[in-house]
C-alpha positions in Angstrom: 205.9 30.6 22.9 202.3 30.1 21.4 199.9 28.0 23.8 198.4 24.9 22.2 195.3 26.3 22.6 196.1 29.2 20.3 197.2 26.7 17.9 194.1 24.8 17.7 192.0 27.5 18.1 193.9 29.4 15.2 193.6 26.2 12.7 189.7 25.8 12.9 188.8 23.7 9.7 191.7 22.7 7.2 194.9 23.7 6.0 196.4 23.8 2.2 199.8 23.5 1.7 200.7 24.5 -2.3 204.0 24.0 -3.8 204.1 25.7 -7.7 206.2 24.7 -10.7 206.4 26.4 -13.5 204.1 24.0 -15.2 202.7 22.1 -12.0 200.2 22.8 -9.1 201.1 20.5 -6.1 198.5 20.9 -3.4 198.2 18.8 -0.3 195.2 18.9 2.6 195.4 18.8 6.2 192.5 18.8 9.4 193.6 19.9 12.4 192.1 17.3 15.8 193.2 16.4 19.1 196.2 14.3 17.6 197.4 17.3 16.0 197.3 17.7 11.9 196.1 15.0 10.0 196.9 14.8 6.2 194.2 14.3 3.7 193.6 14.4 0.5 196.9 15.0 -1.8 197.6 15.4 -5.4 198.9 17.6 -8.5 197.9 19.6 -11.3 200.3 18.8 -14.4 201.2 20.8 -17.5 200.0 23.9 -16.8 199.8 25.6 -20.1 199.4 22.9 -22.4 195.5 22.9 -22.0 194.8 19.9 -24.3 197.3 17.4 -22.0 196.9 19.4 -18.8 195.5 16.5 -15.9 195.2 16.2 -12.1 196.2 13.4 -10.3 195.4 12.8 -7.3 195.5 10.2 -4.1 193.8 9.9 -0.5 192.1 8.3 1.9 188.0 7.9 2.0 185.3 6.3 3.5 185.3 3.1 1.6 189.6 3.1 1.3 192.2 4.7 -0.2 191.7 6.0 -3.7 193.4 7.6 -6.9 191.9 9.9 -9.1 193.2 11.1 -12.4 191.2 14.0 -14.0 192.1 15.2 -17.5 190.9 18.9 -17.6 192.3 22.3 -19.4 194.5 24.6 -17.4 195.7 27.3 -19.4 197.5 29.0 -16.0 197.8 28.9 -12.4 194.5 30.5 -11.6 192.6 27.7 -13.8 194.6 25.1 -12.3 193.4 26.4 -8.5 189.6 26.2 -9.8 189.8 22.9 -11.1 191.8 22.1 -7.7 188.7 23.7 -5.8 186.0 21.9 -7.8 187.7 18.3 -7.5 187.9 19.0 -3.4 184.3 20.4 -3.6 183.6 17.3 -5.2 185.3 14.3 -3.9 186.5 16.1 -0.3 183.6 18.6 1.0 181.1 20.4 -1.0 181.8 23.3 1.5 185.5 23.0 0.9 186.3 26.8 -0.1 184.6 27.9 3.3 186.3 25.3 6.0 190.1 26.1 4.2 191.4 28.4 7.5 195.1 29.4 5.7 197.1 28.4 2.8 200.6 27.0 3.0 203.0 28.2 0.0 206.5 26.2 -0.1 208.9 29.2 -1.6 212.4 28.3 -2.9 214.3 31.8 -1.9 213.9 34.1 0.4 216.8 35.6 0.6 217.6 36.7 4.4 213.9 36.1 5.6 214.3 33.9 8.4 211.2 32.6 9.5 207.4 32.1 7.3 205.1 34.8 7.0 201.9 35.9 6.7 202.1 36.9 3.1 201.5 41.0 2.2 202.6 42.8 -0.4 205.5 43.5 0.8 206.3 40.0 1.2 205.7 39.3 -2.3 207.9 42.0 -3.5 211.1 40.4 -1.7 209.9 36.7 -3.3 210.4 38.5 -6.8 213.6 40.2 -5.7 215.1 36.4 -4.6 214.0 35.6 -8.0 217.3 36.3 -9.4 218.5 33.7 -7.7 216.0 31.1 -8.5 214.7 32.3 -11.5 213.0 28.9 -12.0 211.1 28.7 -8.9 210.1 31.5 -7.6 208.0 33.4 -10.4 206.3 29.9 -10.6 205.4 30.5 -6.5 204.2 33.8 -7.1 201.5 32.9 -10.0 200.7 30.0 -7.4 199.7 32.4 -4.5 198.2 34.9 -6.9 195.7 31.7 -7.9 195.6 30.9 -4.0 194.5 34.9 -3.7 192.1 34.6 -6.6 190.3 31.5 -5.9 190.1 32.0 -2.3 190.1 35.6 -1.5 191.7 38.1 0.9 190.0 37.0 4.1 191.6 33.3 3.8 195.4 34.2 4.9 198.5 33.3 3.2 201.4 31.8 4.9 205.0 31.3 3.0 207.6 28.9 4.1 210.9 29.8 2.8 213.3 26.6 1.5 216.3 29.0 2.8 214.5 30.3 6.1 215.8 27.3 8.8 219.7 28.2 7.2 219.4 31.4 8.3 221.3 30.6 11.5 224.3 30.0 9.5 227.4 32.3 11.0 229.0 34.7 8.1 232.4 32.6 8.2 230.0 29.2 7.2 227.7 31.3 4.4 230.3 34.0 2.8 232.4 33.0 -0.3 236.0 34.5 -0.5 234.6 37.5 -3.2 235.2 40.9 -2.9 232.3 42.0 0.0 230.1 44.4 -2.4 229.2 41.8 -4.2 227.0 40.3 -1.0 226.9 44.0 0.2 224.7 44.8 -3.0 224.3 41.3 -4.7 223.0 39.2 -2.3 226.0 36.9 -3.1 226.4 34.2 -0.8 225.5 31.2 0.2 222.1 30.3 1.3 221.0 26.6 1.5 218.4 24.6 0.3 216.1 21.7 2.0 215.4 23.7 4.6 211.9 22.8 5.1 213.2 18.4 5.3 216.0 19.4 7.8 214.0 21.6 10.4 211.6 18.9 9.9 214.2 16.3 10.4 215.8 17.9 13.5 212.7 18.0 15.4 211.8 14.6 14.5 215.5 13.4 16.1 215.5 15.1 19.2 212.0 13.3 20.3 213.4 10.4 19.2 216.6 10.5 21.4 214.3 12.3 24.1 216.5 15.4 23.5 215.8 18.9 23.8 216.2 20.1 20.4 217.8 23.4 21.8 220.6 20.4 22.8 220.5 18.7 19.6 223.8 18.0 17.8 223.1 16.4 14.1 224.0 15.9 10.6 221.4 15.6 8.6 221.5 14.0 5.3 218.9 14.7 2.7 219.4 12.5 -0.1 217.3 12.1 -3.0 217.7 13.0 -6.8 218.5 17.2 -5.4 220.8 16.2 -1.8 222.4 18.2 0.5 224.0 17.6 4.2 223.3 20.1 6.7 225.3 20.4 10.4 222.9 21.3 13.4 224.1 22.5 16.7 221.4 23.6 19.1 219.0 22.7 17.2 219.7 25.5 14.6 221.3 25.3 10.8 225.1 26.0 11.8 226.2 24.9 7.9 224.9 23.8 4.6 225.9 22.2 1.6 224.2 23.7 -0.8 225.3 27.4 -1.8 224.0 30.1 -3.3 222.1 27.9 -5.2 221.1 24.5 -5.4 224.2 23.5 -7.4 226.9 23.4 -4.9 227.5 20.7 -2.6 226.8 16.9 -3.4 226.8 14.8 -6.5 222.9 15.0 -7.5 221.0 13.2 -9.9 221.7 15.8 -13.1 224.1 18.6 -11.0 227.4 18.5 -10.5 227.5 19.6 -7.0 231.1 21.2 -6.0 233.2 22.5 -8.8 236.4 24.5 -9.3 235.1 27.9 -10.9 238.0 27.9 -13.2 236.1 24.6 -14.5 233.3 27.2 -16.0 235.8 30.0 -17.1 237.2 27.0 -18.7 233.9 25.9 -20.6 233.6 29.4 -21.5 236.7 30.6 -22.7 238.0 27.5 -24.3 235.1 25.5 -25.6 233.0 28.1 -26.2 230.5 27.4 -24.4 227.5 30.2 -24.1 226.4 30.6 -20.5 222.9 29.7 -20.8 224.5 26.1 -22.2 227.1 26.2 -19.0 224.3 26.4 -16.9 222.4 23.6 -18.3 225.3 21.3 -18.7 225.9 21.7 -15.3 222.3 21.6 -13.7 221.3 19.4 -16.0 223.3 17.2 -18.1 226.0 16.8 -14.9 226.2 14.5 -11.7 225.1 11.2 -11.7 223.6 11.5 -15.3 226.6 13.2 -16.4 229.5 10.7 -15.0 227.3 7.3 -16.0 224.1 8.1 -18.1 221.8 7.5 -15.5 220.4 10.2 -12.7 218.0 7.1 -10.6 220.7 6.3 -8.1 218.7 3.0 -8.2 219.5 1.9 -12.1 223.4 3.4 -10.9 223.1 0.6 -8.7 222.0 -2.1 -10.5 224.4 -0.9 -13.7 227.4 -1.1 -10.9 226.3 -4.6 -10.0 226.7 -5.5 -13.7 229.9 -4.9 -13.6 229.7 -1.2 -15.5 232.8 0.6 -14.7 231.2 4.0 -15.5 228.2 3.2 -12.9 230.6 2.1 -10.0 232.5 5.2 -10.4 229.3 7.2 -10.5 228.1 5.3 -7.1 231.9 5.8 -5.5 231.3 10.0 -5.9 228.4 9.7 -4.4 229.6 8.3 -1.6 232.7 9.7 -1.1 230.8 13.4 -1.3 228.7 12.3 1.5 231.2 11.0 3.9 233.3 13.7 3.1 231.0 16.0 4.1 230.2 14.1 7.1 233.3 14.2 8.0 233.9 18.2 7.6 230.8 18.7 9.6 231.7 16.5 12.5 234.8 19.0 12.7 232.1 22.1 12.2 230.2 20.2 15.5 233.4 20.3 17.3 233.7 16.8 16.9 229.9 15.7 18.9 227.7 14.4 17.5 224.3 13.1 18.8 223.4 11.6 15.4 223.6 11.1 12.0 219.9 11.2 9.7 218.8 10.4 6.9 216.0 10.8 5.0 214.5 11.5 1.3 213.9 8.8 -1.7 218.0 7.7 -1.1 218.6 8.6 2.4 215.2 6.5 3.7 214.8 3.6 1.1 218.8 2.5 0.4 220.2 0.6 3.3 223.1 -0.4 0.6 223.3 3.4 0.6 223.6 3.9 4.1 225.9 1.1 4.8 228.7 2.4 2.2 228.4 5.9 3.6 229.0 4.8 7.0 231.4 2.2 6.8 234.4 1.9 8.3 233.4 5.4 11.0 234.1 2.8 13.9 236.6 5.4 15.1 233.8 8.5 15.2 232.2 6.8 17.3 229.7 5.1 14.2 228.6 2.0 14.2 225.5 0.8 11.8 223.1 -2.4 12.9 223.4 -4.5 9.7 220.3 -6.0 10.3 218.2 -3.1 11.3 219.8 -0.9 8.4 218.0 -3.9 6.2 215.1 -3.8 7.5 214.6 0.0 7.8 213.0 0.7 4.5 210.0 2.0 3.0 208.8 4.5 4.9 209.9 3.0 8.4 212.0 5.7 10.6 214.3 3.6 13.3 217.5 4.0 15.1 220.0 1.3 13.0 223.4 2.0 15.2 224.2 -0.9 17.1 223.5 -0.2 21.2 227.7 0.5 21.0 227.5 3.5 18.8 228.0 6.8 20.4 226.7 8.5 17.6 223.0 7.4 16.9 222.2 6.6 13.3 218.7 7.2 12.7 216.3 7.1 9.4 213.0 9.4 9.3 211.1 9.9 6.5 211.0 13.4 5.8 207.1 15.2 5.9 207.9 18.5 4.3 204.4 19.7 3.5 203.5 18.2 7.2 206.1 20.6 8.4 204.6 23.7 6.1 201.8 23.0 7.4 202.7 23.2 10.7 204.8 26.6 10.4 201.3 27.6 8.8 199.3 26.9 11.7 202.1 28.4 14.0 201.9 31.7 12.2 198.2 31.8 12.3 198.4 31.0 16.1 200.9 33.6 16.9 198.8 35.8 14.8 195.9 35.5 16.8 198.0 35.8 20.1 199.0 39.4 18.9 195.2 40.4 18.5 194.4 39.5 22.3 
């Protein structure tokens, strides 16, 4: 265990926290004081590579209040992007900003088995581009965004990446194998992995102080729900099973993915359809789920189209539902039937009390019971407990904080880093 004075001393000035797209730069700031990290100064760097339309946007808090910014300016890569990033700080944050950045924070999609962030070598970087075939989308974009981190920067600021797969690591082989003949994980890396990881660590810690419960003790099921959701069973604290697979695909009913499918559905697309892969995949990531089954992927405008009586809307809300509680239920069974609580958290899982109320109705016999009031009034932002004092298992809302939680896993490595030099 680090001592908290390694930590602070390790974390000196600021902290960066970048997450890359393949066209975006998002970059968030945080100061390390007696309280612990305090975020600053937040914002992105849009269409990357379409230098006459390429803008940041940004938001934070200063002297005189909180304040938006929105700066159009060319970025032709991710290395142009970082300098206008650096100027803006140097600008509007510190005019000594490059020098008081201690680390950077990188959020990385896949990491294949890694289980835990890292300082970032080279080594490090070749096993992000060997995940890459398994997130082709992401993680090329996350190594051109810590190659502009390495440019703009230098060597002597250290690298840190946080893995999106890292916390379901823990997973046991009969919870992250698929029934496929064993060389294909023996020499194809085929199995399931999980997703979120960064929310539901983050979410785990945040229950067990609020039950006053050693997180090592900590039985949960977390439920991160926004336009990408997945459910995730924790026992000990630890990722014990996920919802998402191999890839973000499997699991719930998303915004635009279908979430659990019978292969045979693809072969099917394929073989009698004619459907090309490359259209498969985009039907399917893209064109699918919510969007798919109703024409809308904003859970909200699902809603308000099933409140208007649209047939096509309510069935689109009932999957939704159903997929949660049906993977609430499976996980309860995975937890041996105890559960401390049930979370949730993301754009859905922290601002819907209608959500929340369909996905736990009617659980009076799990031991679930939901404060109708307090499930109203816990929105916005606002984390609570909104089980009634009867309920054996808690239900409890918190906001998720995932670059808070890179940045934290930043400052840890960087402390524990520090502790080996001694």
């Amino acid at each position: 265990m680090v001592s908290i004075r390694a930590f602070k001393e390790a974390v000196k000035n600021r902290l960066m926290v970048l997450n890359a797209g393949s066209s975006s730069l998002k970059f968030k700031l945080f100061t390390q004081t007696n309280d612990g990290l305090v975020p600053g100064v937040g914002g992105v760097m849009e269409r990357i590579g379409d230098a006459a339309n390429s803008a940041l946007i940004a938001k934070g808090q200063t002297a005189t209040g909180p304040k938006k910014w929105e700066v159009k300016a060319p970025a032709s890569d991710h290395v142009s992007a970082m300098q206008t990033i650096l100027g803006f700080l140097s600008e509007n944050v510190s005019s000594t900003f490059k020098n008081e950045v201690a680390a950077v924070g990188h959020r990385v999609v896949h990491g294949l088995d890694i289980s835990r962030p890292l300082m970032i070598t080279d080594d490090v970087l070749d096993k992000i581009s060997q995940a890459a075939v398994l997130a082709p989308l992401h993680n090329p974009a996350s190594i051109q965004g810590i190659q502009a981190a390495r440019t703009t920067f230098g060597n002597e600021t250290p690298q840190v990446v946080v893995f999106d797969t890292a916390y379901h690591q823990t997973m046991p082989a009969h919870a992250y194998m698929y029934g496929l003949p064993y060389d294909l994980y023996d020499k194809h890396h085929i199995r399931r992995y999980g997703f979120h990881g960064t929310s539901h660590q983050y979410l785990a810690q945040q229950a067990a102080e609020m039950l006053g419960k050693p997180l090592d003790k900590l039985s949960a099921i977390s439920c991160h729900l926004g336009n990408g959701s997945s459910v995730t069973a924790i026992k000990g604290g630890q990722s014990v099973d996920t919802s998402m697979g191999m890839t973000p695909l499997e699991g719930l009913l998303m915004g635009t993915r279908s979430g659990d499918l019978d292969p045979a559905v693809v072969l099917h697309l394929q073989n009698t359809l004619g459907l090309p892969p490359k259209e498969i995949d985009t039907l399917l990531n893209k064109k699918s789920g919510l969007l798919g089954v109703c024409g809308a992927n904003d859970l909200r405008a699902v809603i308000e189209g099933a409140q208007k009586g649209n047939e096509r809307s309510q069935l689109a809300l009932d999957m939704f539902v159903y997929r949660v509680r049906k993977y609430i239920g499976a996980y309860t069974a995975a937890l041996d039937g105890h559960v401390d609580a049930i979370l949730f958290s993301a754009g859905i899982g922290e601002n819907s009390s209608l959500i929340r109320s369909l996905i736990t109705r009617n659980l009076e016999a799990m031991g679930v019971e939901v404060d109708a009031a307090a499930n109203t009034a816990t929105v916005g932002g606002k984390a609570g407990d909104i089980s009634t004092k009867a309920s054996k298992v808690k239900v409890l809302v918190i906001p998720t904080d995932e670059e808070l939680s890179i940045a934290t896993q930043t400052a840890q490595v960087l402390a524990e880093n520090a502790a080996r030099k001694r």
